[in-house]
N, C-alpha and C positions, 0 to 999 in steps of 0.2 A: 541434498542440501550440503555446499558446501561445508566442509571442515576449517580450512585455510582462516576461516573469521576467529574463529575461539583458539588455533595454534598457532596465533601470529608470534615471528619474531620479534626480536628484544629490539630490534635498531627502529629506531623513530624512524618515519616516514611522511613528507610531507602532505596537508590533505590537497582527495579531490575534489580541482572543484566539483434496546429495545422500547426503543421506546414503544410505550406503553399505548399509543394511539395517534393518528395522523396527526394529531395537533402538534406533538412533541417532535413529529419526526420533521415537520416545516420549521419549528422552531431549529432542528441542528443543520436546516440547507445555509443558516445563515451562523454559524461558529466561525468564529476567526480561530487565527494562532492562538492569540496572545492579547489581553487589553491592549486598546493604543493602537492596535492595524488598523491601517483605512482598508476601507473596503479592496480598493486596486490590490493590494497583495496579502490577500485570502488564499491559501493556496489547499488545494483540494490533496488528498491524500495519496494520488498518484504525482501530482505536483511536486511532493515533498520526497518521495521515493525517486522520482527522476531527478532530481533537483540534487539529492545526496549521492546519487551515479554519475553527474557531469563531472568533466574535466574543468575548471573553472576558462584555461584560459584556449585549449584546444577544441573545447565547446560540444564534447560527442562523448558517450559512455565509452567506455574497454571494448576494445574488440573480442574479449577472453570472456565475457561475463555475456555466459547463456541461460540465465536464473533468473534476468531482468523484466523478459517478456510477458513468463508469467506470472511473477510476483505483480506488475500492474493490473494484470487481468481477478488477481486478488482486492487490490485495494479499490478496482471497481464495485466489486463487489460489496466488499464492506463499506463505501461511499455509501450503495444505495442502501444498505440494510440501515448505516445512522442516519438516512434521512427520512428510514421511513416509507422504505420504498418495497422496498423485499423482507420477506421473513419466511424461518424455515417450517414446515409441516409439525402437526404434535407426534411425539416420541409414540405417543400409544402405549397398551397396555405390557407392550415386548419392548419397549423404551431401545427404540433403533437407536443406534450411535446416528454422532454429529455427521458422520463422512456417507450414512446410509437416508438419513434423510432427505426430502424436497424440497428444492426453493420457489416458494410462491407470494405470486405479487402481492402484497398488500396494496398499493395506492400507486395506479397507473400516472399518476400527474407528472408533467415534463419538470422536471429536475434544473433547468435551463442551463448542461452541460451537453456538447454536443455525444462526447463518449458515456457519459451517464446514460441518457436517453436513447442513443444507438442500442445500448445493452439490453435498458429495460423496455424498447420495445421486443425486441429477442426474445425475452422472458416472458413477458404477456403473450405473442403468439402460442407459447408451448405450455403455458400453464394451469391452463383447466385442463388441454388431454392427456401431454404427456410431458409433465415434468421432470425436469433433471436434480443432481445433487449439486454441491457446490462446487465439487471436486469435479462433474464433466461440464459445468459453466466455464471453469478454470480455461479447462480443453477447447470446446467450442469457441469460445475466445480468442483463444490463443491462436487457433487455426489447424491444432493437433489433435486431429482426430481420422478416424482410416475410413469415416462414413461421406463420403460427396457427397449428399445431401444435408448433412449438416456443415459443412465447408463456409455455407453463407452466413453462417454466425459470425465468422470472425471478423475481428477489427484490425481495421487495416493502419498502417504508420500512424500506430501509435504513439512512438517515442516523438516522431516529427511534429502531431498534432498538440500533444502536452508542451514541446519544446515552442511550438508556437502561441500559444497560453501564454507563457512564462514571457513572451518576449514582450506581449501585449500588455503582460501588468508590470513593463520594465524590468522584472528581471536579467534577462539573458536579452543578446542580442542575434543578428542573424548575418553570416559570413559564405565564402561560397572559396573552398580548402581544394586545391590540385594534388592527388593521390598519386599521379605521374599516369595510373590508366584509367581513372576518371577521377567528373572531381562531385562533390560532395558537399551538403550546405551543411553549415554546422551554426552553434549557438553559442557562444563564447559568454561566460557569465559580466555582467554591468550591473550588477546590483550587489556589491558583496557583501552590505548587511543585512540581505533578507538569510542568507544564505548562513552568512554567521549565527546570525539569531537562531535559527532550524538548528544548526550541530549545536549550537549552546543549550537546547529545549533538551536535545537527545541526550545530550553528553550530564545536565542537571537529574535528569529523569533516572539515572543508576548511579548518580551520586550524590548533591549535595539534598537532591528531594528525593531521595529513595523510601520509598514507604513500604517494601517488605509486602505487598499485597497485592495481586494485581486486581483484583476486585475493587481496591479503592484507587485505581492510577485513571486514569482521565481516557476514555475507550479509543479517543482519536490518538492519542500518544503511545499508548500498547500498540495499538494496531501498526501505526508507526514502526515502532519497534522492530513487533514482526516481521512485517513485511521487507523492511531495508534489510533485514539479516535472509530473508528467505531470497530478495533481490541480489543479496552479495555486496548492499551496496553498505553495511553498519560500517564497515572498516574505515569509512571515507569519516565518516563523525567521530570516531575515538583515536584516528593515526596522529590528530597533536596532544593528544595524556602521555603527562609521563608515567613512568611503566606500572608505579605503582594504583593510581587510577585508573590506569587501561585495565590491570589485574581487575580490581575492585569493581567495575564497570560490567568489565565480562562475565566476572562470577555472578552478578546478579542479572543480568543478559540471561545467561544459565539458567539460573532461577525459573524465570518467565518460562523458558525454552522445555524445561522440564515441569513446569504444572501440570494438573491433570486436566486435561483441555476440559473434557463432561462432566464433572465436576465443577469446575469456574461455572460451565456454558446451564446448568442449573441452578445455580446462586439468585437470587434476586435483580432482579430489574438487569441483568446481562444477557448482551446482543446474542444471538445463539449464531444467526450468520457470523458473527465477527470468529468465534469461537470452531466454528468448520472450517472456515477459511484458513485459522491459523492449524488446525489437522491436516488440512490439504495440503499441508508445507511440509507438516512434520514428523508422518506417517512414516 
């Protein structure tokens, strides 16, 4: 994980661009941001993480940030857990850690994302015989793993499929960029208030609505959280605070970053996927 998030320099920098039963988890496929979103720009939890990694107007993440691929292969995952999709095995009476437990399907139902569904068919094939953790869903996903046979879990242009999502619900558009030795399509941001409103959710969330709990913060928005810092990409939402808000923001960033994941992830009515995923980051 990188470091470089929490020891940023002092110079401003411009930005870049359990539920409780299947009922409840059909009820989060359909969460917005924020009141007031039309449906068109609903953006799913990898949306948001990619979406805080673009360059607004170069239209493609850092070439330098190799944290991205599977930080999404995370907020997959926790996609499907708040909707009800996946959930992790019981702890049993040797109460296995979050990182040793199974992930298994609760509710095969198509999700109607094409990367949601890609996944969680993946997971229903292997999960009455031989389930994984969240930690080698991660992998398998990712395409990081030394087994060829597992190889066909992974998901392929990812970043380009999300990227193409976004351009669908007008956020970002679509460009085609000469490298000099090839050329490259890219997505240059056209929507810059979805985009504002997202750094403004993140950047409210550790300050002016900081609630000191993560058990009371809103699961989509932690997860959030998480995952843009395990991405690399939180730097992009707090580089326009001045210093002393970035201070203040970070220290409670910290906060989160330092809970005790098994703890949170036994608390009442809390995702326990949401809560490995963020182990899987933080190990």
């Amino acid at each position: 994980m990188s470091e470089g998030l929490v020891q940023r320099r002092r110079t401003k920098q411009p930005a870049e661009g359990n539920q409780e039963n299947e009922e409840q988890g059909q009820t989060d496929d359909h969460e917005a941001l924020d009141d007031g979103d039309s449906k068109e720009t609903r953006l799913t939890l990898m949306e948001e993480v990619l979406l805080l990694g673009l360059k607004d107007k170069e239209g493609y993440t850092s070439f330098w940030n190799d944290c991205i691929s599977s930080g999404l292969r995370g907020c997959i995952l926790i996609e499907l857990a708040l909707r009800g999709r996946i959930e992790l095995e019981r702890a049993g009476m040797r109460r296995k850690s979050l990182l040793n437990r199974k992930v298994l399907v609760k509710s095969a139902e198509p999700c109607g994302d094409v990367l949601l569904d890609e996944s969680l068919k993946h997971m229903r094939e292997t999960s009455d015989t031989a389930p994984e953790t969240v930690q080698t869903w991660i992998e398998y996903l990712s395409g990081e793993t030394w087994n060829p046979l597992k190889l066909r879990y992974q998901l392929k242009n990812v970043r380009e499929r999300l990227a193409k999502n976004l351009t669908e619900k007008g956020v970002l558009t679509t460009e085609k960029q000469n490298f000099l030795l090839f050329d490259m399509t890219t997505h240059p941001l056209t929507d810059s208030t979805i985009k504002n409103k997202l750094i403004r959710k993140v950047q409210d969330a550790v300050l002016s609505k900081w609630v000191n709990d993560p058990h009371r913060m809103d699961k989509r928005l932690l997860s959030l959280i998480f995952l843009a810092h395990a991405s690399d990409v939180l730097e992009n939402a707090f580089a326009p605070l001045n210093d002393d808000d970035y201070d203040l923001g970070m220290k409670h960033v910290r906060f989160l970053l330092d809970s005790d994941l098994e703890v949170e992830a036994g608390r009442q009515n809390a995702n326990e996927v949401m809560w490995a995923v963020f182990a899987a980051f933080i190990k």
